[in-house]
N, C-alpha and C positions, 0 to 999 in steps of 0.2 A: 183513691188515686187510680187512673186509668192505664196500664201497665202499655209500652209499647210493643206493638206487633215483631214477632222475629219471622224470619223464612225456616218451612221443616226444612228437616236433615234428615233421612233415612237414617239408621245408625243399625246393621248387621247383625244386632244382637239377639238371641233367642233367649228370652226374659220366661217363658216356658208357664204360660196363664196369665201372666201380670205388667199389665199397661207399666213399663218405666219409661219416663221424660230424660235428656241429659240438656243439662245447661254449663258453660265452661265457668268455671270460678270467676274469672274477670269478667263475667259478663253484666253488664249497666243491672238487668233485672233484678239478680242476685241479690247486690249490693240493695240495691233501692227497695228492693220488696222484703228482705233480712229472710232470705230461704236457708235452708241448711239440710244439708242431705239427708233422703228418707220420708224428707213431710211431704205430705200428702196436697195434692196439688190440681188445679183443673187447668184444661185446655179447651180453646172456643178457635175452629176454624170451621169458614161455610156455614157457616146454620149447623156444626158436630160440637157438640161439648164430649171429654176425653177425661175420666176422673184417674191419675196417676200417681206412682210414689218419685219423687225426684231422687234424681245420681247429682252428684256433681263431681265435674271431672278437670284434670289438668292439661290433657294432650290432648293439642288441636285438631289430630287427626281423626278424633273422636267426632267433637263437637267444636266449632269457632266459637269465641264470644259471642259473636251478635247472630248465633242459629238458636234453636231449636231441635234439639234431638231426640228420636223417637223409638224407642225398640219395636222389633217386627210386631209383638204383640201389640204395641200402643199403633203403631202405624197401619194395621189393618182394621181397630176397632174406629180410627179417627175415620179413617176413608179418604183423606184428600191428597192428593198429589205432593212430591218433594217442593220445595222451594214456594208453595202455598204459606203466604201470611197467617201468623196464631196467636192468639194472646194466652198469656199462661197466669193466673191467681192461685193463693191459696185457697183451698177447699173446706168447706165443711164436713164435720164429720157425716157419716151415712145416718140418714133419718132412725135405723134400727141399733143404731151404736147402744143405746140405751136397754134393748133387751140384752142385747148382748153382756151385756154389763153382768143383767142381773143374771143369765148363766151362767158366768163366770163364778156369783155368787153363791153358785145353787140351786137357785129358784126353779121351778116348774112353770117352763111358758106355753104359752094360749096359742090357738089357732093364726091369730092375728100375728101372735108375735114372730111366730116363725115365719110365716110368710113375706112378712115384712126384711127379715135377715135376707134370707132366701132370693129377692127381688133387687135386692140391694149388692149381693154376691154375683146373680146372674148381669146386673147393669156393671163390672167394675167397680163396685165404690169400696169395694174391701182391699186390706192390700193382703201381701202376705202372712205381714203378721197376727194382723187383724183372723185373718183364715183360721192362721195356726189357734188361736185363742179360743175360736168357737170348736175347731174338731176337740180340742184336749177339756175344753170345759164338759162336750155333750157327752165325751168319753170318762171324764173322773167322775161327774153327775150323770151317770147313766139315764138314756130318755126312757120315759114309760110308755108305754104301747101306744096311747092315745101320742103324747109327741112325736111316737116313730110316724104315727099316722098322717099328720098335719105336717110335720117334715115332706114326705114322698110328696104329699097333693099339694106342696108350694113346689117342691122341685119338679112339676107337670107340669104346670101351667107355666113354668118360667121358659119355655121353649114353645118348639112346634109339638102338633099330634098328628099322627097319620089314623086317618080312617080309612080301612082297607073296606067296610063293610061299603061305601061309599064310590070308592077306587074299584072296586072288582065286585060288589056283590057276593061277598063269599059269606060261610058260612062260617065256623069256628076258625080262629087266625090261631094258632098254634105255634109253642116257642118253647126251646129250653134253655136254660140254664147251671152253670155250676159253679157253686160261690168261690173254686180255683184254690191254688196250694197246692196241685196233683200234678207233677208236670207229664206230658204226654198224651194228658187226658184230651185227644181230640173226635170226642162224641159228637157233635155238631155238624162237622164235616161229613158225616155216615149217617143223623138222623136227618137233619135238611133232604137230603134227596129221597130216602125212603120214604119221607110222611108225605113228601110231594107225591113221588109216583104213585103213592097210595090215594090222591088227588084233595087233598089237604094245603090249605094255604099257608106256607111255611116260612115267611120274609125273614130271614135271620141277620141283624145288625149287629155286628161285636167291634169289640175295643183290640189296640193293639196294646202289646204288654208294655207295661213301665217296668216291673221288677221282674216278671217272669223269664224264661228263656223264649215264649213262644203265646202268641194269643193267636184267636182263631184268626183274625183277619192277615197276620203277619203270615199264618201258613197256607191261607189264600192264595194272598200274594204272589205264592209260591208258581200257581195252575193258571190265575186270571187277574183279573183288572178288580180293583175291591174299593177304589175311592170313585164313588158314582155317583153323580147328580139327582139328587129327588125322582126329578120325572122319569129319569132315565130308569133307576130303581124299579118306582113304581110299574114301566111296561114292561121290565124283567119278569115285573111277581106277577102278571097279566099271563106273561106267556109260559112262564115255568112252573109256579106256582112255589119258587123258594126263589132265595138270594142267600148268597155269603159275603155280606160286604162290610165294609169298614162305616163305622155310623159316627163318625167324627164328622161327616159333611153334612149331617140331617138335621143339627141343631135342637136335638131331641134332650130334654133334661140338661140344660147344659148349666148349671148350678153344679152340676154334682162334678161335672168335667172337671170342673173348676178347683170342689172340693175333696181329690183324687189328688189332683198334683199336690197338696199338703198333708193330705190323709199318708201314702205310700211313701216319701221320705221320712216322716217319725214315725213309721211302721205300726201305723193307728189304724183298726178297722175294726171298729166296736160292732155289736151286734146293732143297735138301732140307725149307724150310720149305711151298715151294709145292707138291711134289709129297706132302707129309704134308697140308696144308690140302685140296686135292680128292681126293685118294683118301680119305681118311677120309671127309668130305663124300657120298661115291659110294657108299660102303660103307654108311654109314649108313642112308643112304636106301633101302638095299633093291637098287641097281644090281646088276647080273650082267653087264651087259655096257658097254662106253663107250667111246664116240666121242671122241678127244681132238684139237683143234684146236690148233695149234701156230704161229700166223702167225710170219712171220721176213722184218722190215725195216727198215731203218736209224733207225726211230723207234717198233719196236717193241719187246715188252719182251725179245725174244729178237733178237738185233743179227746173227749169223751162222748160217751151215749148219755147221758146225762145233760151234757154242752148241747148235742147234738137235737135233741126232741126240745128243748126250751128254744132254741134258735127256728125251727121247724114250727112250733105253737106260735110264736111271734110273726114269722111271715105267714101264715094262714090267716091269722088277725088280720093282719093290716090287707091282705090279697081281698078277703073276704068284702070289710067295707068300702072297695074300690071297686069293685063289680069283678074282680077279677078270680075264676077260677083256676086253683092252682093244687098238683099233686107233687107233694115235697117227696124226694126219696132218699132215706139213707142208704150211704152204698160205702164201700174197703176203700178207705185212702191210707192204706201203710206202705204203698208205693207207687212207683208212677205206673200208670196204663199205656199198652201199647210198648215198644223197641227204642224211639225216637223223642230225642227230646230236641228242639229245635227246628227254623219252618220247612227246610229240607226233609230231615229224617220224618218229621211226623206226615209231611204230606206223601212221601212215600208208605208209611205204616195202612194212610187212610185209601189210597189206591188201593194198595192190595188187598187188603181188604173188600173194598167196592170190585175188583177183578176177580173175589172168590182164590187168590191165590192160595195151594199149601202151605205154604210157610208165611201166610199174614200174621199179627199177632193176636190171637185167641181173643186175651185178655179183651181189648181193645173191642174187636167182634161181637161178643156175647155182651159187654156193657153197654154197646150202641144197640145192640136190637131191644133190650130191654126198655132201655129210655125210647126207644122209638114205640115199642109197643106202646110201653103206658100213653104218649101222645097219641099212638089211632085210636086207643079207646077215648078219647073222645070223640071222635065219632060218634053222632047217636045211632048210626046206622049200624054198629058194630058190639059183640058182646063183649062184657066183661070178662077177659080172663083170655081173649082170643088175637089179642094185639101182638104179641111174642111170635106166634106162626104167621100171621099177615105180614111181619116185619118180617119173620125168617126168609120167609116164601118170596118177599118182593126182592130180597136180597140174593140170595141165590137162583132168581130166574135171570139175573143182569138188569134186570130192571131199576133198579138203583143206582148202575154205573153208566145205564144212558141217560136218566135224569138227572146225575152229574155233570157229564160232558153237555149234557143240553144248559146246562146251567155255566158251567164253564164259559163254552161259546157265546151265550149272551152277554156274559158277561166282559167279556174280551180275552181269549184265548193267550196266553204265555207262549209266543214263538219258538223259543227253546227253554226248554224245561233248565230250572238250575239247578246246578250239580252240589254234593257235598263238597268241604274244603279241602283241600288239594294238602293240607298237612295232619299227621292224624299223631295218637297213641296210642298203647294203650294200656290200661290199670288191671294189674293181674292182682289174684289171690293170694294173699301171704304165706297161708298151710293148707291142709286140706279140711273141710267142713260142710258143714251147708248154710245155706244162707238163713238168716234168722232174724235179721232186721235190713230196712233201705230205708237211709233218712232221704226224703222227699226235699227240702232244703238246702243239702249240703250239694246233691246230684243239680239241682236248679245252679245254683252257684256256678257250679263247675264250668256248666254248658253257658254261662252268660259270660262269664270270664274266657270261653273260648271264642267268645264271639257276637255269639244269639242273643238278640234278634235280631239286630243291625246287620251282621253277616248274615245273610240265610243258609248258607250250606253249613254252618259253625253248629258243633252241639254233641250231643252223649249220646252214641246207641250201644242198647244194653244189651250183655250176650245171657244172662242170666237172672231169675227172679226170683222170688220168695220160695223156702223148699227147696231149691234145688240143688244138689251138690257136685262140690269142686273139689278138683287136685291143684295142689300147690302150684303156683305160675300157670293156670291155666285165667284166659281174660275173663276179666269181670263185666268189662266194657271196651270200648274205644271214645276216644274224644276226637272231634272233627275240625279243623282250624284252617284259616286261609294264610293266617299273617301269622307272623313266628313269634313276637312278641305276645299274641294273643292265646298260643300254644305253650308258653312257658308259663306265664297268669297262671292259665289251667294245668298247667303240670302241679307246680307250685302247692297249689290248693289240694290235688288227688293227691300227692304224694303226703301231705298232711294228713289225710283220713281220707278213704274210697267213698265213704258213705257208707260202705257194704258192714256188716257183723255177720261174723260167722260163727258157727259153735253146731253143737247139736241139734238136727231139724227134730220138731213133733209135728208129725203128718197134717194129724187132726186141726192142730192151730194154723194151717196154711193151706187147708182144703176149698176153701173160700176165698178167693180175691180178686174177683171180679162181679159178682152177685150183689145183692139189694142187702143189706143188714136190717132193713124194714120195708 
């Protein structure tokens, strides 16, 4: 039976990855075609077919009977105009439903097989729940090295690639990364422009956060313009020879985009999904070579040195048979790096820092020149062991913070800088001690409940760190808030636990934190 045409409906809704259709309960179709909420469903307008899950709903104001209604997601993959004729059928399951199946069961799948998932997830044809079944299946049947492999190289080719070798004629494309859980940790911000000025092609495309207080492109945001057009991109990396932008517009791996929005709400991020989500990610992007940050502490996402070198053996593997060279580093994540947690405070930590100020945060400082060395040593042109003082040197001559601002400006300069929030507190010491644990966590928490990353001024700047000791009622922190509701959240929560442990400091156990642990 040939279903008849409805007019879309735009319907306002942010379905957040997932094409939803809405049709009104009374609607002719409904009835005549026995739909019921959730089944899986296609849509044909213009020469687009639109693979969706269906709503059905009661108030018109939503959907009329005789519309079609589309969430922003389905209405942007459809491409056609409001009030465009559609026909909507039931769908068939995804040609790959069947592997699927069988890792649900268990089984060990083929090259084929995952690509096939994989292709099926990048076109829509998965819904949510469908998603949720493969992340928890690949996570209770953990994938073997060879799956993580064949995982990444379907999530590569499910998108674009950028050839920079092609684009610029460059030499090594150079990029880092840090599998994240640290918050503050804004190293990217301070190696991007060193490995440039050191004249290193350096395109860095990051993600904004879903769960964290702050991702690198949110604290962009903060200095420049970070959502940029390809080309436009591309003549940035021509004349700079870095970018800091947001790579949700680059259509790079976009499988894994996908399998991110289900991954991060059941707080699933197994080893062989995460080393498939950044290597693809790195790959895509045109990398050749990368930096991988690895922090490892009791409130980080990697909990031991043990966790930490099996995680480290597995992305080498998989970097290895993809042409890609790669130096994983373990480094102290028993706290956050830097003063600033949130894209305010941390884009001021990364300033000063790039200004050579006294009072920048140390921490912060010495773990960006580090990871920047080990990038110039790739360089062939340069010796092993001699990247730390080319990084030092480029930093403290300013050279760093005018290939910042040159990168800035291309990028579209921020008219006025944005301020922190306009409402603060702050979480004092209960006795006197010293500090002996910082859950990484509980401090994230805080700073998203006050606001971040939505708010950019909203967030935690620390007054004290690992080692150090306090007198009763002296601040441990302050929280940064705009809206008052969003300062009591966070009150709420500090006033539950600071994060902070205090007790007796041992020198020796807090000599180290901000250094390489390998």
């Amino acid at each position: 039976m040939t279903t008849p045409t409805l007019p879309i409906r735009r319907v306002g809704i942010d379905t957040w990855r997932e094409s939803v259709v809405f049709l009104h309960r009374e609607c002719p179709v409904v009835r005549a075609a026995g739909f019921q909420a959730l089944a899986k469903v296609k849509v044909q307008a213009n020469g687009q077919t639109l693979i969706a899950v269906l709503n059905v709903v009661d108030d018109e104001a939503i959907c009329a009977p005789r519309e079609l209604g589309l969430s922003e997601e389905a209405f942007r993959r459809l491409g056609v105009a409001p009030g465009h004729p559609a026909r909507i059928e039931q769908a068939e399951p995804p040609p790959s439903i069947a592997a699927l199946h069988r890792k649900i069961a268990g089984e060990r799948l083929e090259r084929d097989d995952l690509r096939a998932i994989v292709q099926d997830i990048a076109a829509g044809r998965y819904s949510k729940i469908e998603l949720a079944a493969f992340v928890v299946a690949t996570n209770q049947f953990e994938l073997d090295r060879d799956e993580v492999l064949h995982l990444t190289e379907a999530m590569i080719v499910s998108g674009q690639r950028i050839d920079w070798q092609r684009e610029v004629g460059a030499g090594p494309v150079v990029d880092k990364h840090c599998i994240g859980g640290i918050p503050g940790n804004r190293t990217s911000m301070l190696v991007v422009p060193i490995v440039a000025a050191h004249g290193m092609l350096c395109p860095k495309t990051s993600s904004r956060a879903i769960t964290s207080p702050a991702g690198t492109a949110d604290t962009m945001e903060v200095l420049a313009e970070v959502e940029l057009p390809m080309e436009r991109l591309k003549e940035i990396v021509r004349a700079t020879h870095g970018c800091l932008a947001w790579g949700g517009t680059a259509d790079l791996s976009p499988a894994d985009d996908i399998l991110i929005s289900v991954e991060r709400p059941l707080a699933i991020d197994s080893p062989g999904q995460m080393v498939a989500s950044i290597l693809s990610k790195k790959v895509a992007a045109g990398a050749t070579h990368l930096v991988l940050d690895i922090p490892v502490g009791p409130t980080a996402k990697v909990r031991s040195m043990a966790s930490a070198q099996r995680l480290k053996r597995l992305f080498e593997y998989v970097a290895t048979r993809l042409g890609l060279e790669l130096d994983a580093v373990i480094t102290d994540g028993r706290q956050p790096i830097g003063r600033g947690i949130g894209p305010v405070l941390e884009a001021r930590d990364v300033m000063q820092v790039l200004a050579n100020e006294p009072g920048a945060p140390q921490d912060l400082r010495q773990k960006a020149l580090r990871l920047a060395g080990r990038m110039i040593e790739f360089d062939p042109d340069v010796r092993g062991g001699d990247g730390y003082r080319i990084a030092r040197d480029i930093l403290e001559s300013g050279r760093a913070l005018a290939q910042m601002n040159a990168i800035i400006d291309a990028q579209g300069r921020r008219a006025e800088p944005l301020a922190v929030g306009r409402l603060h507190f702050d979480v004092t010491a209960p006795a006197d001690g010293g500090v002996v644990g910082v859950d990484n966590l509980r401090l994230a928490r805080i700073a998203r409940l006050s606001g971040a990353p939505q708010v950019r001024g909203a967030g935690v700047d620390l007054f004290v760190k690992l080692g150090d000791t306090v007198r009763a009622g002296q601040p441990l922190y302050r929280v940064h808030a705009q809206f008052e509701a969003d300062l009591e959240f966070s009150r709420r929560m500090a006033l539950d636990g600071s994060g902070y442990t205090l007790g007796r400091v041992d020198t020796a156990a807090h000599e180290n934190t901000t250094g390489e642990a390998s």
